[in-house]
C-alpha positions in Angstrom: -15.3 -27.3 -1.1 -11.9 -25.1 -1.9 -11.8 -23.1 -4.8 -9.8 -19.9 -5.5 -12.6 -18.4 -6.9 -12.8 -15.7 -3.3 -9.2 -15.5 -2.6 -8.1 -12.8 -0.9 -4.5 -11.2 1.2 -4.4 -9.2 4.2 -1.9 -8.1 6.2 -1.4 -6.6 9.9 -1.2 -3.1 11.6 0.1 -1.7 15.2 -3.0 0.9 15.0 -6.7 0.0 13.2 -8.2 3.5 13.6 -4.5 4.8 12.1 -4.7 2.5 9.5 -8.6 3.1 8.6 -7.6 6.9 8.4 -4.4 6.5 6.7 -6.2 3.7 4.1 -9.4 6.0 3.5 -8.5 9.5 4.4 -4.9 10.1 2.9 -5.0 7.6 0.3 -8.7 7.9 -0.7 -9.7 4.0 -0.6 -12.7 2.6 0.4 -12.3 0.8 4.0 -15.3 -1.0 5.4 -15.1 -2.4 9.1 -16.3 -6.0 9.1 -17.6 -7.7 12.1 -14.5 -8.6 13.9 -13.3 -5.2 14.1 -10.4 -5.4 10.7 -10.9 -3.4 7.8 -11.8 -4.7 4.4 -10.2 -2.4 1.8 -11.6 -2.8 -1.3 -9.9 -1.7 -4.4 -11.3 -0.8 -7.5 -10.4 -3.9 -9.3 -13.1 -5.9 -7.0 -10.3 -7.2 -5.3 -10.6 -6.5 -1.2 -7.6 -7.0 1.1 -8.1 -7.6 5.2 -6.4 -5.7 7.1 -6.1 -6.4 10.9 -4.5 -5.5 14.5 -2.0 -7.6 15.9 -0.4 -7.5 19.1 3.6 -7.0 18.7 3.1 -6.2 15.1 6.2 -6.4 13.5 6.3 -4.4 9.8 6.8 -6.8 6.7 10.1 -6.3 5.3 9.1 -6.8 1.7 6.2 -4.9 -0.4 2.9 -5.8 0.9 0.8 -3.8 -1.6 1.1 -2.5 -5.1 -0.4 0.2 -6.8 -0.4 0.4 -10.5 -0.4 3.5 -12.2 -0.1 4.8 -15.3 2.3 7.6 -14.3 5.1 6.8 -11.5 6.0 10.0 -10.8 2.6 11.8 -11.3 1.2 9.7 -8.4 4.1 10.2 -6.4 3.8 14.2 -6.4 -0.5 13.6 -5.8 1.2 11.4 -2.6 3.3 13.9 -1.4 0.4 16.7 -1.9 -1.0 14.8 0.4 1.4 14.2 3.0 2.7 10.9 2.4 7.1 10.7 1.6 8.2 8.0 -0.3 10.9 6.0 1.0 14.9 5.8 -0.3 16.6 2.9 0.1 20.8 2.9 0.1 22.0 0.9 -3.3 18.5 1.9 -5.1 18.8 3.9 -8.2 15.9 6.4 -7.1 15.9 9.7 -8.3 15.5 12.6 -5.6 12.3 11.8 -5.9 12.5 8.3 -4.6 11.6 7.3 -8.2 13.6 4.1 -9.4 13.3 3.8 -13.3 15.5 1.6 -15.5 15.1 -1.6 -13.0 12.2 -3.3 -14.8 9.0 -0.8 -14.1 9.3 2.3 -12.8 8.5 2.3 -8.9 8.2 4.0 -5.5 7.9 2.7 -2.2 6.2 4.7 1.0 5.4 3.0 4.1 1.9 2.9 6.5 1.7 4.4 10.1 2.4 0.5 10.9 5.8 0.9 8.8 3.9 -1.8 5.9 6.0 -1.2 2.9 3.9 0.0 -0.3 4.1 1.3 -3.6 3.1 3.1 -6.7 4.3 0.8 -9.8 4.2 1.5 -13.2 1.3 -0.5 -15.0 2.6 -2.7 -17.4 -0.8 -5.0 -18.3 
């Protein structure tokens, strides 16, 4: 029988050892392999999100994942301590930073080693 009750998103990747190390190692998250060789990232919420190879991977041209965080531009330095750049965008109103503020939450965007778009978003809940 369907029910939502276990829903959960995924998304693709060019590399899966890139993306474990990337996912576990840079960005601190627990990845789990599962049986078919993807990852299961789990986040702290209980949510988990699949993430698997794909031949010809093409990177999503939207967000794909959002982190909420209390401090936009604290998490973006603790990012860049640890090697990861945001992302600056022509016709965005990010600071040198790559911080946008005054467009709804404050938010900034860095990308995977497969080019998936992410980011650090102010919480708001």
């Amino acid at each position: 029988m369907f029910t939502p009750d276990n829903a959960f998103s995924g998304f693709s990747v060019d590399d899966i050892d890139a993306a474990r190390a990337f996912y576990s190692e840079t960005l601190g998250l627990k990845v789990t392999d599962n049986e078919m060789g993807f990852l299961n990232l789990h986040l702290a919420s209980g949510a988990r999100v699949l993430i698997y190879p794909k031949p010809g991977h093409t990177p999503a041209g939207y967000t794909i994942l959002n982190f909420a965080v209390d401090d936009v531009s604290t998490a973006v330095d603790d990012l860049n301590a640890r090697g990861v750049r945001m992302q600056h965008y022509a016709g965005m109103p990010q600071d040198g930073s790559g911080v946008m503020t005054g467009n709804g939450p404050d938010i900034a965007w860095f990308i995977d080693p497969a080019g998936n778009v992410l980011s650090v978003v102010a919480d708001e809940t």
